[in-house]
C-alpha positions as CSV (number, residue, x, y, z in Angstrom):
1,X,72.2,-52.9,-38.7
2,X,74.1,-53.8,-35.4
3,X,76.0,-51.4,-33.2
4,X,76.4,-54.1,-29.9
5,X,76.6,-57.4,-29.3
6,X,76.8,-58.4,-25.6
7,X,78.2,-62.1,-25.5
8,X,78.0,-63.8,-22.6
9,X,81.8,-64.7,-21.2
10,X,81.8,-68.4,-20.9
11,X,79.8,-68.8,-24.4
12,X,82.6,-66.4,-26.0
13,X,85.4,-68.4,-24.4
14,X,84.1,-71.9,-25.4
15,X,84.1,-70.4,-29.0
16,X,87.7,-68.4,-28.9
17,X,85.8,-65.5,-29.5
18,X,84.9,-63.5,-32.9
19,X,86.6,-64.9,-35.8
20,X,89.6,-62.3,-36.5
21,X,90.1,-63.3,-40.4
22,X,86.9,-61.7,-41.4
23,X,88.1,-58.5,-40.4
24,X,84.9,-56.2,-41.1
25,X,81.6,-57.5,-41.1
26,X,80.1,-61.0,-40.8
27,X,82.1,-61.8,-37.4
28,X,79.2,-61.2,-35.4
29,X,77.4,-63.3,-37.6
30,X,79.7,-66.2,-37.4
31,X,79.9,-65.9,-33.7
32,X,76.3,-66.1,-33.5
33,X,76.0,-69.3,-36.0
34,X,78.6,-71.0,-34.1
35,X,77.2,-70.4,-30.6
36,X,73.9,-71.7,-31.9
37,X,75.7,-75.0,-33.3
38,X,77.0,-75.1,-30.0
39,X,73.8,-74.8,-28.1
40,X,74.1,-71.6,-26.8
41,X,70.6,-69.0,-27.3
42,X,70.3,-66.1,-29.2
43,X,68.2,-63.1,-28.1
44,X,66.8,-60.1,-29.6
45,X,65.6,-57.5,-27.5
46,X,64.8,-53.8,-29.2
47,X,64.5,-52.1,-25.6
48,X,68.2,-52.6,-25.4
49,X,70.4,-49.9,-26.7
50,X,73.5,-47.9,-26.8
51,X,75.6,-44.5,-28.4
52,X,78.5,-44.8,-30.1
53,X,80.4,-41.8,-30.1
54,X,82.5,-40.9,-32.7
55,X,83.8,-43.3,-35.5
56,X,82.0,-45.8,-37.8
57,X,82.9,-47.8,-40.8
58,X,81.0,-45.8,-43.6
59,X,79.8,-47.3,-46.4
60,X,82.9,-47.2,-49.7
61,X,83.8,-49.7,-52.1
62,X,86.5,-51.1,-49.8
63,X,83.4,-51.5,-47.1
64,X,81.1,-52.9,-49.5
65,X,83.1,-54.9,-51.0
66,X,84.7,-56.4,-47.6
67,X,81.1,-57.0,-47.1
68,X,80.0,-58.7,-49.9
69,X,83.0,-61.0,-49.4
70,X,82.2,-61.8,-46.0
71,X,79.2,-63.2,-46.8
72,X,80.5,-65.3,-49.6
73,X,83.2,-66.7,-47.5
74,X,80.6,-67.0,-44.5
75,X,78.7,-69.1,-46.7
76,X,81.8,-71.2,-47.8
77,X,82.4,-72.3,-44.7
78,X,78.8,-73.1,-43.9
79,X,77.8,-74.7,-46.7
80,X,80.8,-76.0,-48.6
81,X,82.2,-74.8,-52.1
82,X,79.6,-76.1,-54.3
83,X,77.0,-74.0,-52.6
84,X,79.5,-70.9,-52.5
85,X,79.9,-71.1,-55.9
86,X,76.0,-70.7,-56.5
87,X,75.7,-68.1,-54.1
88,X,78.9,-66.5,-55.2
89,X,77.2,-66.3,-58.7
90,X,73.9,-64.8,-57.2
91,X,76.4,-62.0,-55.7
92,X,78.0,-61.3,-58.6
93,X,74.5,-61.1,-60.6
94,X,73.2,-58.6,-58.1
95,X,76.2,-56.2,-57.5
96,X,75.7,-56.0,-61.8
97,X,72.4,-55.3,-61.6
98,X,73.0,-53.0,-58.4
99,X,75.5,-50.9,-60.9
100,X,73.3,-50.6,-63.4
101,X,70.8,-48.8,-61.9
102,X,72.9,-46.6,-60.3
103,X,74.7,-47.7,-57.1
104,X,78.4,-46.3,-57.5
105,X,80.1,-48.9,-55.1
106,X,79.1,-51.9,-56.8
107,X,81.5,-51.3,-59.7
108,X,84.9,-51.4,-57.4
109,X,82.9,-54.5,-55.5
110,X,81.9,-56.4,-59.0
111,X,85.9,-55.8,-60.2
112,X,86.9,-57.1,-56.6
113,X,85.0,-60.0,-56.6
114,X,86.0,-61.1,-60.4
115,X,89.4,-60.3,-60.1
116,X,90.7,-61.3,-56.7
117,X,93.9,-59.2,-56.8
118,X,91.5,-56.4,-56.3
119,X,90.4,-57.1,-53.1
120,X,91.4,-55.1,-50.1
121,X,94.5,-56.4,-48.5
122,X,92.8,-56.5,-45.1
123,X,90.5,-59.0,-46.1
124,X,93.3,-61.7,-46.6
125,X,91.4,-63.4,-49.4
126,X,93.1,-62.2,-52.8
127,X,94.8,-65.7,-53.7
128,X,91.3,-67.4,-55.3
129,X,88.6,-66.5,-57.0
130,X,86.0,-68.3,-54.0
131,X,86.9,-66.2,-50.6
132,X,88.0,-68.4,-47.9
């Protein structure tokens, strides 16, 4: 769980910044895989920390499954489609499992990632079945 990301200016410049199209979640992520490809450092330091007053994204199915998503399309673009396809599979196989023992957001997530037109509009990835 991640509540800051301090970037340093000239590394978040070179890399035009957080990737807008995935919206919620997995931006930080991407920012942090590309600034490694680019040579830039990454560092972890658990002294650091920070409050954030008011707001958060909560955990629904719209969340979760914007989530999910993310990483599938996170992946994509990593590791091309025939990869994504396998790891979409993996995805689908654990938000089943995740439903049947229980967890009520999987359900929406599982329909959303089978039927595309299901996915939440902010996400700009209902037109195929592989996010992009």
């Amino acid at each position: 769980m991640g509540a800051i990301l301090l970037v340093d200016r000239e590394c978040f410049d070179a890399l035009d910044g957080l990737d807008e199209s995935f919206f919620l979640y997995s931006e930080e992520t991407d920012l942090s895989l590309r600034a490694k490809d680019a040579g830039w450092a990454t560092m972890y330091t658990p002294r650091a920390g920070g409050m954030q007053i008011g707001g958060g994204s909560g955990e629904s199915w719209a969340t979760h499954t914007m989530q999910m998503l993310n990483r599938v399309r996170l992946y994509r673009r990593r590791a091309g489609d025939g990869r994504a396809w396998l790891y979409f599979g993996m995805t689908v196989l654990v938000e089943l499992r995740r439903g049947l023992l229980g967890q009520r957001t999987s359900w929406p997530t599982l329909r959303a990632l089978l039927r595309p037109s299901l996915r939440p509009p902010q996400m700009g990835a209902n037109d195929t079945m592989l996010p992009r």
